[in-house]
C-alpha positions in Angstrom: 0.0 0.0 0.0 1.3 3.3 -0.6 1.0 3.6 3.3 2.7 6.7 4.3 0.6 9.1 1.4 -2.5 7.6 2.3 -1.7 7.9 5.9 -0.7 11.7 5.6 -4.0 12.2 4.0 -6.2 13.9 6.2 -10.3 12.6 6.4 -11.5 16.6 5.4 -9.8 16.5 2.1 -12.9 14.3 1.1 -16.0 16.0 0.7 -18.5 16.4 3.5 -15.8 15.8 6.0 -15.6 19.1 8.3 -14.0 19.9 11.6 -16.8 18.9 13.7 -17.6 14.9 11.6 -13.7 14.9 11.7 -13.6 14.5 15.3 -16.7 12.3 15.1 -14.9 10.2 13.1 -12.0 10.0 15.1 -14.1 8.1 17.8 -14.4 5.6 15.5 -10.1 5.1 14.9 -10.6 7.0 11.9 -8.1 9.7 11.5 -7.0 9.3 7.8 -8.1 8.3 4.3 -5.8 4.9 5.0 -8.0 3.7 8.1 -11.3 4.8 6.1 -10.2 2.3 3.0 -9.3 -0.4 5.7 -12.5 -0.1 7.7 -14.2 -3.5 8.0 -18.1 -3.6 7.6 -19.4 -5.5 10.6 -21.5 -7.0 7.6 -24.2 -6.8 5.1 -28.2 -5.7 4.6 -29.9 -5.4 1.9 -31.8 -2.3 0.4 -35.5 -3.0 1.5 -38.3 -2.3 -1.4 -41.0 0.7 -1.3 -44.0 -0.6 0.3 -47.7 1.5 1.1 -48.8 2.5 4.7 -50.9 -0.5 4.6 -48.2 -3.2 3.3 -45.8 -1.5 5.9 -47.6 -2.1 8.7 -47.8 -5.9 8.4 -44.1 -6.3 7.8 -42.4 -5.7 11.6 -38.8 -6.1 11.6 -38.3 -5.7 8.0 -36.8 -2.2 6.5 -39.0 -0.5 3.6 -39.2 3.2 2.0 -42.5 5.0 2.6 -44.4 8.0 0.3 -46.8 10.3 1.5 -48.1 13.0 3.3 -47.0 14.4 6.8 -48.8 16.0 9.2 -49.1 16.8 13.4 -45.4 16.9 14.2 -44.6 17.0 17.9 -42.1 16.4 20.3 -41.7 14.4 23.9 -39.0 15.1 26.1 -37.1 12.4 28.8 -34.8 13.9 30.6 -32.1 14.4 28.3 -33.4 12.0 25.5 -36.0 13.4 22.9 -38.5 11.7 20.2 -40.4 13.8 17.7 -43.3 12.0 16.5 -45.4 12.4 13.2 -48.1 11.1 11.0 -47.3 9.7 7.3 -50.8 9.0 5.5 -51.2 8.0 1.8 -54.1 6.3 0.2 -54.2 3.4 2.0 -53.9 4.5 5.4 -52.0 6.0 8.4 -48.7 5.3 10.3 -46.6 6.8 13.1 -42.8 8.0 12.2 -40.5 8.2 15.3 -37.0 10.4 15.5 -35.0 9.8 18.5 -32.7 12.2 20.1 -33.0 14.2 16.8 -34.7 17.8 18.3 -33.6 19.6 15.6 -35.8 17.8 13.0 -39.2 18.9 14.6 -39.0 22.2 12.4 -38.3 20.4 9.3 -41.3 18.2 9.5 -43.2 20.7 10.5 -41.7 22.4 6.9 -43.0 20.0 4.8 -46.1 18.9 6.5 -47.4 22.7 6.2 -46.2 22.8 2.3 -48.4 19.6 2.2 -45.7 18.0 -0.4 -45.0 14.3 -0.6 -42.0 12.8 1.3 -40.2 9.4 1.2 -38.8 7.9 4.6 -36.8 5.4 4.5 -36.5 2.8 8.3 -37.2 0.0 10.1 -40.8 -0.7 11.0 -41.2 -1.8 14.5 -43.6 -1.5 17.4 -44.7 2.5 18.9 -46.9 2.6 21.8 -49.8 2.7 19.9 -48.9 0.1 17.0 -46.6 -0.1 14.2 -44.4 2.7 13.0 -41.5 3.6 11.5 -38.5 4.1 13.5 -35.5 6.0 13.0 -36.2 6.5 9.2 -34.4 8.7 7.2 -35.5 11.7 4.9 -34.8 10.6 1.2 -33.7 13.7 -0.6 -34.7 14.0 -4.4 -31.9 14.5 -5.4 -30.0 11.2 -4.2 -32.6 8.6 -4.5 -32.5 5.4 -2.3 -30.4 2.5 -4.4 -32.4 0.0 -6.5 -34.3 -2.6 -3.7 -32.2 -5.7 -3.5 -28.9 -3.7 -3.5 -26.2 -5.3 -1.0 -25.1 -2.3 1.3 -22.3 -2.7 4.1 -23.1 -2.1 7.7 -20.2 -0.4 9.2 -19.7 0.2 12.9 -21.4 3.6 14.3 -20.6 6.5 16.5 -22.6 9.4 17.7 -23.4 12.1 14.8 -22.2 9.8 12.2 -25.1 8.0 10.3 -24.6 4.9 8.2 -25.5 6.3 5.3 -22.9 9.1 5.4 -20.1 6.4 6.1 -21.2 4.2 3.2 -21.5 7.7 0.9 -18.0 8.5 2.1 -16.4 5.0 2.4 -17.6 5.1 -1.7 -16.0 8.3 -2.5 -12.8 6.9 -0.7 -12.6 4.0 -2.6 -13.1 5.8 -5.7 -10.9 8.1 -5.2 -8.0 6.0 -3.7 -8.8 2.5 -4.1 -5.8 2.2 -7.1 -3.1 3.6 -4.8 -3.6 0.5 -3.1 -0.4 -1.5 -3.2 -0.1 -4.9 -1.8 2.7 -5.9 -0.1 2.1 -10.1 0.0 2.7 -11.9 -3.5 -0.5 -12.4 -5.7 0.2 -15.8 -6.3 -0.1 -16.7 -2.7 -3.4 -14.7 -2.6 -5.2 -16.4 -5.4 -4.0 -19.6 -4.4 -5.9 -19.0 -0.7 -9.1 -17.7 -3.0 -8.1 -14.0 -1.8 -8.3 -10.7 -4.1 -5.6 -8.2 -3.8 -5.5 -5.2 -1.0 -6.9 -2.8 -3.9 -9.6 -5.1 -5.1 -10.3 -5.7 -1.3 -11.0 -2.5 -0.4 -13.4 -1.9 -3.4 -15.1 -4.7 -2.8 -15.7 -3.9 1.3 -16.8 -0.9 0.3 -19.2 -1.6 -3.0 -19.7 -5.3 -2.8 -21.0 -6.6 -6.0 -22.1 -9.8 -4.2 -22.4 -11.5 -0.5 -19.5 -13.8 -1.9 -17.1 -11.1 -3.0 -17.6 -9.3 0.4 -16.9 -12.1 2.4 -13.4 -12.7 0.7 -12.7 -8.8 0.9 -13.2 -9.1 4.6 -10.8 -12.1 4.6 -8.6 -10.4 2.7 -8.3 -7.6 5.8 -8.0 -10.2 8.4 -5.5 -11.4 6.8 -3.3 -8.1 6.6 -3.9 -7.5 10.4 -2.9 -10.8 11.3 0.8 -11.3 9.3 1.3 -7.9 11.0 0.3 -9.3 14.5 2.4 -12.9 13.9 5.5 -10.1 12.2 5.4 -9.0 16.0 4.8 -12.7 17.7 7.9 -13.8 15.6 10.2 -10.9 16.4 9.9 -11.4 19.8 10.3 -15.2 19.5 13.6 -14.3 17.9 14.5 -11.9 20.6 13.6 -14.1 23.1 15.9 -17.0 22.1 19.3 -14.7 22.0 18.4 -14.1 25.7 20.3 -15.7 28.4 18.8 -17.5 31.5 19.7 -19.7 33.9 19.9 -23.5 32.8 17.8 -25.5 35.7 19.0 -29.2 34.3 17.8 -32.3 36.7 19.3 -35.8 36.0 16.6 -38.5 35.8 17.0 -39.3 38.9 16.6 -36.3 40.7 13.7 -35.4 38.4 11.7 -38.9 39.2 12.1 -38.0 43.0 10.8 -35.1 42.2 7.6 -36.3 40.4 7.3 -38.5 43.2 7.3 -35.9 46.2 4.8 -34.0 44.4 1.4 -33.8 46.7 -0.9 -36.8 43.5 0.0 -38.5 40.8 0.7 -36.8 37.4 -1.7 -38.2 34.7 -0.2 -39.1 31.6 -1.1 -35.8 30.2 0.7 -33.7 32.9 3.5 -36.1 32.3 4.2 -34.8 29.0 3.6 -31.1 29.5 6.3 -31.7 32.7 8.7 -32.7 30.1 8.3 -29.8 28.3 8.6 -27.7 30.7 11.9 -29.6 32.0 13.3 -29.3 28.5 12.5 -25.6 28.1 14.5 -24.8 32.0 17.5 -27.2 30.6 18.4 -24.1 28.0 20.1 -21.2 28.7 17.8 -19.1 27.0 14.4 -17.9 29.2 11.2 -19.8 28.7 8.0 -18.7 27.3 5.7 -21.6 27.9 1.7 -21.1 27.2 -0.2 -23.9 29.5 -3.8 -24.0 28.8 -6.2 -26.7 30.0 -9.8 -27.5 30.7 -11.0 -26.2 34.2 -9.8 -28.6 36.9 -7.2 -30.2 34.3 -4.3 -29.8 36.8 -2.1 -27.2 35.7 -1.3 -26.1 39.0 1.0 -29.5 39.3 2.8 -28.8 36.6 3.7 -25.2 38.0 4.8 -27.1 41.0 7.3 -29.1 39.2 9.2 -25.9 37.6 8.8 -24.1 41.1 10.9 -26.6 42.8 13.4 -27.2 39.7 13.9 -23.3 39.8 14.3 -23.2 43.1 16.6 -26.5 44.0 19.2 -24.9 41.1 19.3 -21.8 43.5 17.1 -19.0 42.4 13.4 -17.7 43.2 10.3 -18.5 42.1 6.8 -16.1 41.8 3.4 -17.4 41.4 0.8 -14.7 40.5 -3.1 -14.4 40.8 -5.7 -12.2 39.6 -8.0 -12.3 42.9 -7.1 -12.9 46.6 -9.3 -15.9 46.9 -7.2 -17.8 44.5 -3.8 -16.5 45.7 -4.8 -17.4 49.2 -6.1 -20.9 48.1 -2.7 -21.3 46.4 -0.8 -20.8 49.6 -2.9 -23.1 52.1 -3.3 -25.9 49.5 0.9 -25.7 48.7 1.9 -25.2 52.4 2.3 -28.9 53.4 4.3 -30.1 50.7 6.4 -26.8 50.4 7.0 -27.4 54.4 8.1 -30.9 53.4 10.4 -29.8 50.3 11.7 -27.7 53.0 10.9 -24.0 50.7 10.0 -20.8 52.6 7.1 -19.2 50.6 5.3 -16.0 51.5 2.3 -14.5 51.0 1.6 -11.0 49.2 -1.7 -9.6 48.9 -2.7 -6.1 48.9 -5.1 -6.9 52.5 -2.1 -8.3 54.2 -1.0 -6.1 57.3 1.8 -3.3 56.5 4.0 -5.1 59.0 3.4 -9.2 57.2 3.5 -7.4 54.2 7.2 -5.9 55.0 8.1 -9.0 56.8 7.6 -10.4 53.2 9.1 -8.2 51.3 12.4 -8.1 53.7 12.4 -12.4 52.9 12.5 -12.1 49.4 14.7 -9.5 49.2 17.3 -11.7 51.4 16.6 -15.1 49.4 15.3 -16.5 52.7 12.0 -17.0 50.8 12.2 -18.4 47.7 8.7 -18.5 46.5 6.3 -15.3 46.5 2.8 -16.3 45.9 0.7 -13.3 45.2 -1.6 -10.4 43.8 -0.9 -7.7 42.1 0.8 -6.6 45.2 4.2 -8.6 43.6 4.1 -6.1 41.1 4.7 -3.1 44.1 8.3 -1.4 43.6 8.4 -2.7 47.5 8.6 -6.2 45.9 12.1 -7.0 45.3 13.6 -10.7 44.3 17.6 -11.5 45.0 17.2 -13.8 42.3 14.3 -14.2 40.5 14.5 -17.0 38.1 10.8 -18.2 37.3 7.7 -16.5 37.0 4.4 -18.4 36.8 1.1 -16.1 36.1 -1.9 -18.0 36.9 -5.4 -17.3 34.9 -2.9 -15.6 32.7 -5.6 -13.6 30.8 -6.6 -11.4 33.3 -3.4 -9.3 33.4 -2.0 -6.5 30.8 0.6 -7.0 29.2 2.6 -4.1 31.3 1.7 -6.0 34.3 3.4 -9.1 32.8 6.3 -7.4 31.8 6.9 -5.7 35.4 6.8 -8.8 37.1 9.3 -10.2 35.0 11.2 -7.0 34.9 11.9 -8.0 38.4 14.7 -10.5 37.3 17.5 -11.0 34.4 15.9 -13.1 31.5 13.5 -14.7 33.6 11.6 -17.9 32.9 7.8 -17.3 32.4 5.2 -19.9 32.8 1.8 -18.9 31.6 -1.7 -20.8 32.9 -4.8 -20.5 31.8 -7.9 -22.6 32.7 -9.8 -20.9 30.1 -9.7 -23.4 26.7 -8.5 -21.3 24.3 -8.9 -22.6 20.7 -5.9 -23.0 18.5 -6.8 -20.6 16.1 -7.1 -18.0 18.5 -3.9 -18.8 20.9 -1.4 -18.9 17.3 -3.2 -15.5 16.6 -2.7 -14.0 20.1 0.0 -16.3 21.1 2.5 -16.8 18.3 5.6 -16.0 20.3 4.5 -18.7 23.1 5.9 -22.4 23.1 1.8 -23.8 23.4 1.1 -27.1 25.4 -2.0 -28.2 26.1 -3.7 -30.3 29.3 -7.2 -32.2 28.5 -7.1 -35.2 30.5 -8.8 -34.7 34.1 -6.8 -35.8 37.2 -8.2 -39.3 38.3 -10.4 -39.8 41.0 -12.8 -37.2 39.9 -16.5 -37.7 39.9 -19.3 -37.1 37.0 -20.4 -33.8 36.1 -23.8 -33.1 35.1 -25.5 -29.8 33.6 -29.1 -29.4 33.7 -31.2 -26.5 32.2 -33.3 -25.3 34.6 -36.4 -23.0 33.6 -37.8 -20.7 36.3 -40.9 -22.3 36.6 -38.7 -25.1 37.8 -37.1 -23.6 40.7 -39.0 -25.4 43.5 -38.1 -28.8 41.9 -34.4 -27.8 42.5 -34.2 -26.1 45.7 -35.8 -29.7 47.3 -32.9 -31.1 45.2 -30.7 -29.0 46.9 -31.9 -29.4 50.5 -31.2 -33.4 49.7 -27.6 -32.6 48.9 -26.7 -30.5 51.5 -28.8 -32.8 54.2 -25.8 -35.4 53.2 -23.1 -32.7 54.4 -22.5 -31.4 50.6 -21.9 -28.4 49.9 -23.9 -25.5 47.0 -22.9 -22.2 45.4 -25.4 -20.2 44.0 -24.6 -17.5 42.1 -25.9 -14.2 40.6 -24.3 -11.8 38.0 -24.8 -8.6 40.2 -24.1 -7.3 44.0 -27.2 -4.8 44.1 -30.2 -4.6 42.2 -30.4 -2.3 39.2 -33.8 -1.7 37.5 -35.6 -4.4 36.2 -32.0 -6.0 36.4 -31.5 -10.2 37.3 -31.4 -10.3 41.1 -28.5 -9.4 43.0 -26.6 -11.8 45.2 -27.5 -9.9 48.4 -31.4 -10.4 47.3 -31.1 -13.8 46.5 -29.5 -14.1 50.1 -31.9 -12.7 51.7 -34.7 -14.9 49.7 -32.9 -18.1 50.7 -32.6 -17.4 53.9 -35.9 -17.5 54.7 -36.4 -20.7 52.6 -35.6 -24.2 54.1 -31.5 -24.4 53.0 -31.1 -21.5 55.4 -31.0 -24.3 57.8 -28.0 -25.6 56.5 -26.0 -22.7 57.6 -26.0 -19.7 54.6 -23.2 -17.1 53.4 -22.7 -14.1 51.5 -19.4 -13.5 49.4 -18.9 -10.3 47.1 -16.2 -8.5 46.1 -17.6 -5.4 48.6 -17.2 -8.3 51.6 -14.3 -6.7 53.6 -11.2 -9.4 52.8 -10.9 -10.7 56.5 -14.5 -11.2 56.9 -14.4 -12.9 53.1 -12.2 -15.5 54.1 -14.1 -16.2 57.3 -17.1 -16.5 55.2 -15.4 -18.7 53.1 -13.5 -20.9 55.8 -17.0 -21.6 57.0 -18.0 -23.1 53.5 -15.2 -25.1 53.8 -15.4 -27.0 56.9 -19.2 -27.4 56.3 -20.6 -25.0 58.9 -22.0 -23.1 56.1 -23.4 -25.6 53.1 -24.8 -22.7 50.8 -22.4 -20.3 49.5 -24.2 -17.3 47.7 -22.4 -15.0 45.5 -20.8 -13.4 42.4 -18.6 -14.5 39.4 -16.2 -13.5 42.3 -16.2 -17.3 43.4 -15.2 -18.2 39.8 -11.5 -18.9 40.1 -9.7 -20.0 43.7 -12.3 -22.0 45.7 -11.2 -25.6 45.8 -14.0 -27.7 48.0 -14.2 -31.2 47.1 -17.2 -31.1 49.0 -19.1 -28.6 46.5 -21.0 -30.8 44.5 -24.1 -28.4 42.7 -23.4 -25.2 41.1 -26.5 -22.7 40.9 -25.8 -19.9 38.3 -29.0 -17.5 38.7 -29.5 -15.6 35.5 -27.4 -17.7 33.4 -28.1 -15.8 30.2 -26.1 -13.2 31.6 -22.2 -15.2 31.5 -20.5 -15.7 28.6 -19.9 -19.7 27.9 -16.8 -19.8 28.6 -17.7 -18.1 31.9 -20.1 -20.6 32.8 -17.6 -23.4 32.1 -15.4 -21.6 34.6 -18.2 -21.2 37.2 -19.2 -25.1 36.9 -15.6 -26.0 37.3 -15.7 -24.9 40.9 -17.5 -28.5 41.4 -16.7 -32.2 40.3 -13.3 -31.7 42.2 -13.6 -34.7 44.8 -14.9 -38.5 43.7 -18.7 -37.8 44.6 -21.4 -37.0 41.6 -21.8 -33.3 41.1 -24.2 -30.9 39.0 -24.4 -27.5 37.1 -27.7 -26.1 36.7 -28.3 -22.9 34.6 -31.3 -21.5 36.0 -32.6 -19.0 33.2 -35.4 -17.8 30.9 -36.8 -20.5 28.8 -35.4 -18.7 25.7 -32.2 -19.1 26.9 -32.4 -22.6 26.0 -31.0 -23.3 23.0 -27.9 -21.3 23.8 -27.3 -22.8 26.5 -27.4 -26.4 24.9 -23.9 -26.9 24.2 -22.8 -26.5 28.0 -25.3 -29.5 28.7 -24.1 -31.4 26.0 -20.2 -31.6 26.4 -18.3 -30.5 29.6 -15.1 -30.1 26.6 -14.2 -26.5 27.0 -12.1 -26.9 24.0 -15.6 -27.4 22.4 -17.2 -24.4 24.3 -14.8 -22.0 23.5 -14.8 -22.5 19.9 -18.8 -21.8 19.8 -18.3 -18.6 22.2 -15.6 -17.5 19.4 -18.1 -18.4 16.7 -20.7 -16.5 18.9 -18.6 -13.6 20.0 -16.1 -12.6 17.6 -12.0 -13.0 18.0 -11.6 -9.7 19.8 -14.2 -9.8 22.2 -13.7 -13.1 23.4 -9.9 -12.5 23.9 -10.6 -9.0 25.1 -8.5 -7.2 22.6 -11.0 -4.6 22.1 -9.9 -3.1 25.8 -5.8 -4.2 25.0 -5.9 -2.1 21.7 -5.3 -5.5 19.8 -8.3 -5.8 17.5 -8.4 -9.4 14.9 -12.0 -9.3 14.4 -12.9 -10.5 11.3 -12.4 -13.9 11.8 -15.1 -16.3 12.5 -14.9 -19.6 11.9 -12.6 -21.8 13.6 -11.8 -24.4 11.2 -11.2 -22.1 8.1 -9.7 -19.6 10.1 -6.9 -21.7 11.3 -5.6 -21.9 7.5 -5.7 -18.1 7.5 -3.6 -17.8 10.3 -1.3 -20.7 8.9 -1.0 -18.9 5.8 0.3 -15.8 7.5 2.6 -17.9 9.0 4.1 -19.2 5.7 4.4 -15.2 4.1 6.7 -14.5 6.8 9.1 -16.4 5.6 9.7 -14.0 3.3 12.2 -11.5 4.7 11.1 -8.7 3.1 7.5 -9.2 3.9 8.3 -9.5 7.4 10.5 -6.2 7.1 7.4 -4.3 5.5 4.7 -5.3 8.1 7.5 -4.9 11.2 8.3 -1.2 9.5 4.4 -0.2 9.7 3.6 0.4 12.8 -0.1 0.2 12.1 -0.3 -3.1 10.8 2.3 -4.8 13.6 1.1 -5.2 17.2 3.0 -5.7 20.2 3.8 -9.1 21.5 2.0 -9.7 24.6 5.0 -10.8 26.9 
């Protein structure tokens, strides 16, 4: 692409484009005529046909233009939210046309309806207080009549003050203007091989589809530019990486075997293979960048255990990090007996410790007399020195920033990095986000686990499980029940605290009932919690907050309350908190019956491999990674399977030197590795 004209070229040399849509614009990452020609639709409509007042109001949902006459425009005020209201007749009958948050346009209707002369409108018919009518239509000027009905028209994403019509009218003139200074930088045979146009023909085709097909392969065509520039970056850092120098933690067979052997169960075969990975990766003198990602309850945390003591029995330190205190805390009490026995001083960072523990802490690593830190973000404090820090492992990895990473790591010289995640991430999404990351991959559950069983549970159901419920926790078994808000909002799903006060005046209050939320002061949290545990308490009631860190073999039923409201691979998470000991357990998503057939696949399988390839289908590449909020945006990719080969494919162009220089050179098409 001839990248750095384009990218000089400011928005308001095109027409239509003054100061005020210029910094509209800008809202939406649109600063120059480049980013307007690389703007991906979000996807297609098709131009609706011209109906009568009487067609148009049988036809809810669908989008139509409208003729006639108007006539008693008026306005309704809302606080700061506005609708202006009118009447479109013609000679079959009356409808209501509704303008929201549009003020200004009272005093044209009122224009026209007094001149008496015929309009067209052009919207979406949908429901009004008093019946159908046409909402959010737009005026059809005479002079630029409405495209032929039928006509495909990209969708593109919206802002404030910028309508869709003057992004497609502008998006054209664009393309029109600039589409042939479009010059690609990968080689066309590789393109037409994969069934992909050029960058030029791409753009044209985003922008003036000729056909669903064509538009579709455009859009691949863009996904495919961001993503050799996102691997460009995941393979420089690779490089980088390897010409490091670490400490090389090497254990003889022997050693390693007694080792495996002190460790607090048995490895499964699985966590067997990912151990020897992980030993081969501290035998080089180069630092480790090791991606583990497993099903929930898979038994990653072993695995960490084994590089901990390597890293620590060939002299240095080791740091284990967690997003919430719950889970740091759970680390600490479940690792005490066997890091007692391996004779390893560990301590404890969180940011509710006392000042005094907390500097106690600090004082021991600093010394070496600790030589494991397990902890929240607290590890990341200045305060938190290492004397030699020589393996970091981050826990629920995707929760932390990059920066946060990079600090912790920052902390020692070419330090070792162990990454877990117990969300399933699908391969086509961890090469995309991951490239620069050795991958391995745990499936296989521990043994000794018991079944897992999810059940839909409509609300008209709810009696039917609560004396469920009382039979599990009458055998000393213990619940979680939980609810996607603290306080009640609106017409909002219930919040925990409502839901603990309905329970306890049901029958399971009399198994001993508690309240955990993030607003819980920490201390009492864990009291709360240690209550759960030992079975004072059966029925624990509370947020997503419970979703990572609470290990209770005892927990066998998992109540989500307003289960519509996760994400799947949320609710795999959630569910995961039961089916850790050898008794029978159950899930049951207690939601609107029209939730149903979304929720089918988390009743089906208990594979979160499976589940979070249909929440990437579902959700998009970006949202389900979070890139949106990281500044790392891939969307454009939706399908698994064939997107895999995309990603592949970027791989191969890279071996191309001077495709890698281009895409490394342009700092809008590369993206920062993540660690």
């Amino acid at each position: 692409m001839d990248g750095t004209d384009l990218d000089r070229l400011s928005l308001s040399t095109l027409p239509g484009v003054g100061p005020a849509r210029e910094e509209r614009l800008a809202r939406l990452g649109l600063t120059s005529v480049r980013d307007l020609l690389l703007l991906v639709p979000r996807g297609l409509v098709r131009q609706g046909g011209r109906a009568t007042v009487a067609q148009a109001a049988r036809r809810s949902g669908e989008e139509c233009s409208l003729r006639g006459s108007l006539s008693a425009p008026r306005i309704f005020r809302q606080g700061r939210r506005s609708t202006v209201s009118a009447d479109l007749a013609d000679g079959t009958g009356t409808l209501r046309v509704l303008f929201f948050n549009q003020p200004w346009i009272l005093e044209r209707l009122r224009a026209l309806a007094a001149e008496g002369s015929e309009v067209e409108l052009y919207g979406r018919i949908g429901a009004g207080k008093g019946g159908p009518a046409l909402l959010a239509p737009k005026l059809v000027p005479v002079e630029r009549p409405l495209p032929p009905p039928g006509t495909i028209l990209p969708v593109y994403p919206a802002t404030e003050g910028v309508s869709q019509a003057f992004l497609r009218e502008l998006a054209r003139r664009a393309t029109d203007a600039h589409a042939d200074r479009v010059d690609d930088p990968l080689p066309a045979g590789a393109l037409e091989s994969a069934g992909l146009p050029t960058l030029a023909r791409a753009v044209r085709e985003l922008h003036r589809p000729p056909s669903e097909e064509a538009f579709l392969a455009a859009r691949r065509r863009l996904a495919l530019e961001r993503l050799v520039g996102a691997q460009a970056r995941l393979l420089e850092a690779r490089e980088a990486r390897r010409a490091g120098r670490a400490r090389a933690v090497r254990l003889d067979q022997a050693e390693y075997e007694r080792l495996v052997a002190s460790l607090p169960f048995k490895p499964t075969r699985g966590q067997r293979d990912v151990m020897a990975e992980v030993r081969a990766d501290l035998a080089l003198p180069r630092p480790m960048r090791r991606l583990l990602h497993g099903d929930v309850g898979a038994g990653k945390t072993l695995v960490a255990l084994l590089a901990i003591a390597a890293a620590v029995r060939a002299g240095g330190q080791a740091a284990l990090l967690a997003p919430t205190e719950i889970l740091a805390e759970q680390h600490f009490r479940a690792l005490a007996p066997w890091l007692a026995e391996a004779g390893i001083e560990a301590v404890l960072l969180t940011g509710s410790r006392a000042a005094g523990e907390r500097r106690a802490s600090e004082r021991a690593l600093g010394s070496g007399s600790a030589l494991l830190a397990i902890g929240t973000h607290a590890l990341l404090s200045e305060r938190s020195r290492f004397r030699r820090l020589d393996l970091v492992v981050i826990d629920e990895q995707q929760r932390f920033g990059v920066e946060a990473k990079r600090s912790l790591v920052a902390k020692g010289e070419d330090v070792h990095l162990l990454l877990l995640s117990a969300t399933p991430i699908p391969r086509t999404l961890a090469l995309t986000l991951y490239g620069d990351l050795d991958l391995s991959r745990l499936e296989e559950k521990p043994h000794g686990r018991g079944r897992l069983e999810t059940r839909f549970v409509p609300t008209a159901r709810k009696a039917a499980m609560l004396r469920f419920l009382d039979e599990r926790m009458a055998t000393g078994e213990r619940v979680f029940w939980v609810c996607p808000r603290i306080e009640e909002k609106d017409d909002e799903i219930r919040a925990s605290e409502a839901a603990h006060e309905e329970l306890s005046r049901s029958r399971l209050s009399t198994h001993g009932l508690e309240l955990v939320h993030g607003r819980v002061p920490a201390d009492e949290r864990a009291l709360r919690i240690e209550r759960f545990r030992r079975g004072e308490a059966r029925l624990l009631v509370g947020t997503s907050i419970v979703e990572v860190g609470l290990d209770v073999p005892e927990a066998t039923v998992m109540v989500i309350e307003g289960a519509e409201r996760f994400g799947l691979a949320q609710l795999h998470q959630l569910r995961g908190r039961v089916g850790r000991g050898p008794r029978p357990s159950w899930c049951f998503l207690f939601a609107a019956a029209t939730a149903r057939e979304r929720l089918a696949i988390l009743v089906e399988t208990t594979d979160g491999f499976r589940i979070a390839e249909e929440d990437l289908r579902r959700r998009g590449m970006g949202e389900l990674a979070g890139l949106r909020q990281a500044g790392r945006d891939v969307e454009g990719l939706l399908d698994p399977e064939a997107d895999l080969e995309l990603v592949l494919l970027a791989r191969r162009l890279l071996r191309d030197g001077r495709t890698r220089r281009h895409y490394l050179e342009s700092d809008r098409s590369a993206q920062p590795a993540l660690v």
